[in-house]
N, C-alpha and C positions, 0 to 999 in steps of 0.2 A: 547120630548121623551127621549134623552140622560141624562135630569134632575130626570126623574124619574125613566130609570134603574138603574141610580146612587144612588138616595136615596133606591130601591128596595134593592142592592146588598147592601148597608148599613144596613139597619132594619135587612136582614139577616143574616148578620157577629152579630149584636148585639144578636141577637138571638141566634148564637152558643155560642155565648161566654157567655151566660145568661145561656143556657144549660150545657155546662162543668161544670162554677161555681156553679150552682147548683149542680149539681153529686159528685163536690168535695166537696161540703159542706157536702151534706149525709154521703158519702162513709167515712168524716171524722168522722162526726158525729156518725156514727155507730157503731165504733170502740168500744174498751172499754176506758172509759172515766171517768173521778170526774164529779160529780154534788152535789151545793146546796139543800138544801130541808131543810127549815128551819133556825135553826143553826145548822143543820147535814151537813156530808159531806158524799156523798154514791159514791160508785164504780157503774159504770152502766154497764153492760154485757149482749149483746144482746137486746138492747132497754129496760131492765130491773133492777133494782136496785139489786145488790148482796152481800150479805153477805158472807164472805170467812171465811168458817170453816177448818182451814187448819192444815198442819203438816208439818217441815223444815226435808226433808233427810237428813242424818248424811253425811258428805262431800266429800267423793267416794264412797256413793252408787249409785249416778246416772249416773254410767263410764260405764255400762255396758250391755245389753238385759238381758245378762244369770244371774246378781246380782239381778236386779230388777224384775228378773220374781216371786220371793214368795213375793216381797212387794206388790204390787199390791193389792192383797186378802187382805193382811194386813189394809193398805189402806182404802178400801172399809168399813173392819169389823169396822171400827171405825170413819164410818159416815163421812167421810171427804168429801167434794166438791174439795178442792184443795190443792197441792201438792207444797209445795218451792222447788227449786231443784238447784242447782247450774249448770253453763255452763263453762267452764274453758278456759282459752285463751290459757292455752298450748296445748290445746288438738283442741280448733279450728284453731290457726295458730301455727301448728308445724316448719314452714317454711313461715319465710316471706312474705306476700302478698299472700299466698296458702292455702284457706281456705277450712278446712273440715265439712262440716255440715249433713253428714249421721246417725251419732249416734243419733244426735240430733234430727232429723228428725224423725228417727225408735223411741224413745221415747217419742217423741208427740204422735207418732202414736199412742201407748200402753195408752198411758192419755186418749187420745180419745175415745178408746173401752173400758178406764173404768170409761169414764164418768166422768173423772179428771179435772178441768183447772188447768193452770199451772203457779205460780210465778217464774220467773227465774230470778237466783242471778249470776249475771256479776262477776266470781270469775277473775278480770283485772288486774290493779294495785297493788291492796291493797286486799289481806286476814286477817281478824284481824291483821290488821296492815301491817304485813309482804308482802313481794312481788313473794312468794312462788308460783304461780300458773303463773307469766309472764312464757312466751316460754324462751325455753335454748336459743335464740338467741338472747333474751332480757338479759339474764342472763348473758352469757360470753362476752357479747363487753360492759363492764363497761364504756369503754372509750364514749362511743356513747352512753349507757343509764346510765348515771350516780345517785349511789348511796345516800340517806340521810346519813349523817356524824355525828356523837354522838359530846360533846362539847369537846372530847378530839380528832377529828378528822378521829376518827375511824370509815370505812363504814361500813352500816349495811344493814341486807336483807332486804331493805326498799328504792324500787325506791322512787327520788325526785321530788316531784311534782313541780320545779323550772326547768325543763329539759321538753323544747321543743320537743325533739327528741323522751323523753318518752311519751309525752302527744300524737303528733302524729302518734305514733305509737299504745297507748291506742286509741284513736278518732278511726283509721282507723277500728281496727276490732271490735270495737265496732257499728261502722253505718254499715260494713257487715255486722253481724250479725242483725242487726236489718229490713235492706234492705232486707235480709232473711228472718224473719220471718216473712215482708209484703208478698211477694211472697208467701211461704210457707203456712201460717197459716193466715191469716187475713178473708178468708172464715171463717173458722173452728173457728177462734177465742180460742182456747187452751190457748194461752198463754193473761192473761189479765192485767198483769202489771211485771214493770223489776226492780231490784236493782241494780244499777252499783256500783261495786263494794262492800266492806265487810267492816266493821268494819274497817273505815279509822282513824287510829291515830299515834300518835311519840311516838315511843319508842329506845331507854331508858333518852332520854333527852325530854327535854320538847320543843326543836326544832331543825329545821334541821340546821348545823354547815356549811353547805358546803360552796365553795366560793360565790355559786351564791347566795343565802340563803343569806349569811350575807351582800352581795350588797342591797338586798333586804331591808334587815332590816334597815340599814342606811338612805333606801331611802324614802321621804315621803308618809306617810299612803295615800293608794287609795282615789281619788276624793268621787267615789262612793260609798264609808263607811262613809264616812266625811257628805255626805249628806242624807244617810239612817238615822243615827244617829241623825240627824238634824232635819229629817221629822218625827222621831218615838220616839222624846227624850223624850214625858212623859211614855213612855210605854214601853223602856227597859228593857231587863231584866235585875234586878240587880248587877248583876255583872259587866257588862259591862257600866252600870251609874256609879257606885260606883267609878271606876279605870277612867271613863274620868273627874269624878265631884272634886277630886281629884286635876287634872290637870290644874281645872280653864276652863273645860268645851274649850279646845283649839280647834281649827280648821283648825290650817295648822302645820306641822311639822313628825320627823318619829315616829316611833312606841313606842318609851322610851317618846316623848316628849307629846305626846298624852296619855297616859297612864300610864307612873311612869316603872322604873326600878323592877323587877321579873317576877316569872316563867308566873306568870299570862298576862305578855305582850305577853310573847315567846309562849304561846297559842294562842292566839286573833291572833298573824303574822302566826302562822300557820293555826289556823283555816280559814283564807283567803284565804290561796294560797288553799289547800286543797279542800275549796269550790270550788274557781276559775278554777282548776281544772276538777273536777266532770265536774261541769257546763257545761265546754266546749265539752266534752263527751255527755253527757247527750244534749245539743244542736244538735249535729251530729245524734245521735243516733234517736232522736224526728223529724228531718229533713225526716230522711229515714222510720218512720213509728213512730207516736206518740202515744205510748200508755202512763200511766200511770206511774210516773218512781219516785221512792223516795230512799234514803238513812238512814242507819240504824247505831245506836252509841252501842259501847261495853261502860254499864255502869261503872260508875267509883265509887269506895267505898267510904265514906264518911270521909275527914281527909287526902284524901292522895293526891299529889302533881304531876302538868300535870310531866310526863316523870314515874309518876310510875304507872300512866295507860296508855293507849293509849290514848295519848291525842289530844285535835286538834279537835276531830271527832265531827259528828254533837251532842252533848251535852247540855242538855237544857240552859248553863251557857252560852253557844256559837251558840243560834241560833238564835241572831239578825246577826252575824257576818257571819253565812252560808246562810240564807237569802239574806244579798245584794249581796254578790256573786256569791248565784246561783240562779235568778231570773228562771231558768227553772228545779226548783225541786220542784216537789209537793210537798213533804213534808217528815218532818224527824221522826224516831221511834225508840225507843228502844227494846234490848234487853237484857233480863233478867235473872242473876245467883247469885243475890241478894234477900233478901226478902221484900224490901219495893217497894211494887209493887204500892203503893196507892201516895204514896209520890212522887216516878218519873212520875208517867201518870198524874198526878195533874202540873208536872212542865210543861210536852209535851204538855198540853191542855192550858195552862194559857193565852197563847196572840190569841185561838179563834183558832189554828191549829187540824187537824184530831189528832186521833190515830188509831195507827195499830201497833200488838204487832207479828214481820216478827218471834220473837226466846224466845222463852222460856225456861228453864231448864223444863227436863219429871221429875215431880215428883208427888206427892198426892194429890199438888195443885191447879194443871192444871185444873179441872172443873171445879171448883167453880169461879176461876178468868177467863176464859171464859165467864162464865155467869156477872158476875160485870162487866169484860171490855166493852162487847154487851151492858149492861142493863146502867149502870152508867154514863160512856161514848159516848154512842153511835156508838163503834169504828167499823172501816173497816172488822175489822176480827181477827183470833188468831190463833197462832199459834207454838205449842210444838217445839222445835228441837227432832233431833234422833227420829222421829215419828217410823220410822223402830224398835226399840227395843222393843216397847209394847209385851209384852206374853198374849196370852188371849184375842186379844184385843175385841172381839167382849163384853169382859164383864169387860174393863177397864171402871174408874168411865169418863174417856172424851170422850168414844165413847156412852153412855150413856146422857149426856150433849147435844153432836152435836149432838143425836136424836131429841130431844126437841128443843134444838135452829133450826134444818131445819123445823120440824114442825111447827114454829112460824115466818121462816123467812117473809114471807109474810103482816102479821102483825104488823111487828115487821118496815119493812120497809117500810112500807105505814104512821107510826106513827112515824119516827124519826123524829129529827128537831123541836119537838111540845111541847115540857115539858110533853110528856105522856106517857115515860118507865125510870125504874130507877135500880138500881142493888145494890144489897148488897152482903160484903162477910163477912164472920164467922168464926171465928176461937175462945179457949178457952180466948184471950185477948180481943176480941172481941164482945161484945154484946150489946144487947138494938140497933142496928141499926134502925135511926129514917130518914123516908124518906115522903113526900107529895106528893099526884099527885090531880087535881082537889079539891073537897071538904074535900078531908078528909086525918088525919094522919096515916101514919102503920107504927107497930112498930115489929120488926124482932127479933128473938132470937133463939137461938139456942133450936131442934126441943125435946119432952118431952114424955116420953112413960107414962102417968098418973098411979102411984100405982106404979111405976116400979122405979130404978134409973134412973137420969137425965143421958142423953146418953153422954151430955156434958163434964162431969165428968172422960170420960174414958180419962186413960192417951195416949190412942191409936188413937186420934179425929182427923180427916182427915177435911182438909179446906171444909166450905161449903158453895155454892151460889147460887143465886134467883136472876130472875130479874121479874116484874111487869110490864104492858102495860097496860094499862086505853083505853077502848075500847067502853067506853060509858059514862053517868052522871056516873052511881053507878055502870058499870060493867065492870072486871080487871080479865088479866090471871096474873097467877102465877104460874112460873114455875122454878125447880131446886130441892135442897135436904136437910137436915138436916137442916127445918125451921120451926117456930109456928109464927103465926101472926096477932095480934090484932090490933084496931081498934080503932080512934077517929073522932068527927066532927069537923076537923079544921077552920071552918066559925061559926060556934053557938055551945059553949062548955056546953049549958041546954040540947042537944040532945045526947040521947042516940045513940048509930050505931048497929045494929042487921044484920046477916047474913039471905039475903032473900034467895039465892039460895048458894050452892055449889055442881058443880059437878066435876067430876076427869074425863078427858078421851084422846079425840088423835085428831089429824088434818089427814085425809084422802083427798087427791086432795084436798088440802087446803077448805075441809069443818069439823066443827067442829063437834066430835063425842062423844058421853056422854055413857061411858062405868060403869060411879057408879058414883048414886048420894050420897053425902056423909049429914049426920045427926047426932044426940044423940051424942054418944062416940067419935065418927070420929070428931066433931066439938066442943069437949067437951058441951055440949047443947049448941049451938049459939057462945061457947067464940071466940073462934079463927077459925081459918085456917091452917093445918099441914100438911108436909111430911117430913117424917121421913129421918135420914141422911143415911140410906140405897136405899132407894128408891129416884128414880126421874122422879116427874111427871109433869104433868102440870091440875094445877086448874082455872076450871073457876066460878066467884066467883060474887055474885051479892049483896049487902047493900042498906041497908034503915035508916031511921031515925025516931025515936021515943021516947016523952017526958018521 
């Protein structure tokens, strides 16, 4: 009898504990999360795959109910789903270990009634760069949170990430707040991924001088770069092959002896501490509620030397070197006040990594490269800074855009991962964009009023973009603006390709609605497929083959 309450009161306990484990598994799983699909990488929110059409608040507009009460409207008119918003550390711990989290709170709330989620940017350590948002308490005991040092010894507004004292001081209100917004928000789910910290990089030298820094430097390069580099050496990027191949391919010694003397070492030693860093943050933080968490680089111009940008940060030159030291960061992004938009998201994607584009500059570009980002990339989402400054926006060309793109989210993410959406973008340098999906080639050009002048031609031509989703053998939407689009048989070039159907219309409760069927003139007899660089719509388009 005693044998078998024994084993009874056994198989029970295994049974709770099979119980919890499972619960924690959901409850984690539940959360918002990265998922595979494919070779895509989707954001999941609410059991569902999401696409974030978003827009970055300009960097104290979210201080306040009574500031943000006309953005909101704003907001909305311009089709947003979600909203970047910064959280500030001086304004959560004003006072040491005394955290405030009401403002915070009251503006989730306001997200929620307007049906916002919410990216929140950990404005911690580092603001482009700078350490401008740590609390005055952090600020005035130098001695206890010690500054980065220029090469001439001089400190600058630039806590050091060689400083224990700062880091857990950064840790601490970082896992509060995060603890917080388990409790808080994890029903509600609002907030569905975090950026700790800004735009981390060195300035004005290309590394930190101080004494611990330079202990540092002398000391030998991390085990765990030694061996990242080992496990990944045909697939570096190059730069960082280049400066160790150099060296004779070494693998014990410090950072000059591994790498060669210049600024380019004095970046790789910072870009480690810096990752190292984060990591450890972003650890703590993931501890106390795991959502979603990545880092973002201010790009660096072409030509110009680490210390005369923010350097260090996560940078596509340097993201073998934020990888092994931050084994718990999803993933890194830029952002954009440059114009080669094509050329850096081409380096961000190269070793198989997401994109997601957290900042934008607001300019006349902004749709059309939302739609290439979605379309060509397959990325996370997009998103303008100073979203707040739009005039008009109900009738800006990117509230226009994220009409169409929520229209097609659906679609759009049931098909990533597949080789069957691709994206083009247009501008007067621009043309003949030549892309494949299934059978057949399309070829993209800027869009033609027949009889009329080429609209292309105006010296006034605003970026334009398309992206395409293959949705069947021969049937593909297409949707965006200022595009004509012809047609080849890329498996038997004796076939002719004719337009069987073309209709123009809308997604209604994610069902497809056929508001004009388009013919004759509309399709120049069968040639192409067009929407004019005023309009943006969405075409669904059906081909056939014949001798």
């Amino acid at each position: 009898m005693k044998n078998r309450i024994k084993t009874y009161i056994q198989t029970l306990l295994l049974l709770i504990i099979a119980i919890f484990t499972t619960t924690a598994q959901v409850q984690e799983s539940s959360i918002p999360h990265l998922r595979k699909q494919g070779n895509a990488t989707q954001l999941i929110v609410e059991g569902k795959p999401f696409l974030i059409l978003g827009g970055e608040l300009g960097n104290s507009t979210f201080t306040s109910l009574e500031n943000m009460a006309p953005v909101w409207p704003k907001l909305k008119a311009l089709n947003l789903n979600t909203v970047l918003a910064p959280v500030y550390w001086e304004l959560l711990e004003p006072e040491e270990g005394k955290f405030e989290f009401q403002l915070l709170d009251d503006l989730l709330k306001e997200a929620r009634k307007n049906e916002l989620k919410v990216v929140l940017l950990w404005f911690g350590s580092w603001k482009n760069s700078m350490s401008s948002h740590a609390p005055s308490w952090v600020k005035t005991n130098q001695e206890k949170f010690p500054r980065a040092k220029d090469d001439n010894g001089i400190s600058q507004e630039l806590l050091s990430p060689f400083s224990s004292a700062n880091l857990n001081a950064d840790r601490a209100a970082f896992k509060a707040l995060m603890l917080h917004l388990k409790e808080f928000d994890s029903k509600e789910q609002t907030v569905i991924m975090v950026q700790p910290e800004n735009e981390i990089g060195m300035l004005p030298a290309a590394r930190d001088h101080s004494k611990e820094a330079n202990l540092k430097f002398e000391m030998a390069v991390p085990q765990a770069l030694i061996t990242y580099m080992q496990k990944h050496k045909e697939n570096l990027v190059p730069e960082l092959y280049s400066a160790w191949e150099q060296q004779g391919f070494k693998t014990k010694g410090n950072w000059e002896e591994l790498f060669g003397k210049g600024d380019h070492t004095d970046e790789f030693f910072m870009a480690w501490y810096f990752s190292e860093f984060t990591n450890a943050v972003i650890t703590a933080g993931k501890d106390a509620y795991a959502l979603p968490m990545f880092v973002n680089a201010a790009l660096n111009y072409k030509g110009r030397k680490p210390g005369e940008y923010p350097s260090a940060g996560p940078l596509p030159h340097l993201m073998d070197i934020w990888k092994a030291a931050g084994s718990k960061i999803d993933f890194m992004a830029p952002d954009f006040y440059n114009p080669d938009f094509k050329y850096w998201n081409d380096l961000y994607v190269r070793q198989g990594d997401p994109l997601f584009i957290p900042e934008h500059r607001y300019d006349n570009t902004i749709a059309g490269k939302a739609a290439f980002a979605i379309g060509h990339y397959e990325a996370i989402g997009f998103s303008p800074f100073a979203i707040e400054s739009a005039e008009n926006p109900e009738n800006q060309p990117l509230s226009k855009m994220y009409n169409l793109l929520r229209q097609l989210t659906p679609i759009l993410m049931a098909n990533q991962g597949q080789n069957k959406i691709e994206g083009v973008l247009l501008d007067k340098e621009n043309e003949g964009n030549v892309i494949t999906l299934g059978d057949y080639e399309f070829t993209f050009n800027h869009s033609y009023k027949l009889g009329w002048e080429d609209a292309a031609k105006n010296e006034n031509w605003d970026m334009a973009g398309a992206l395409i989703v293959q949705t069947g053998a021969h049937e593909f939407y297409i949707a965006g603006n200022g595009i004509y689009v012809t047609f080849k048989n890329l498996k038997n070039p004796d076939l002719h390709v004719g337009i069987l159907k073309v209709d123009e219309g809308v997604f209604e409760n994610d069902t497809w609605k056929t508001i004009r069927h388009l013919n004759g003139d509309q399709t120049h007899q069968g040639r192409h497929l067009r929407i004019f660089k005023e309009d943006y719509k969405i075409q669904r388009l059906e081909l056939y083959n014949y001798k």
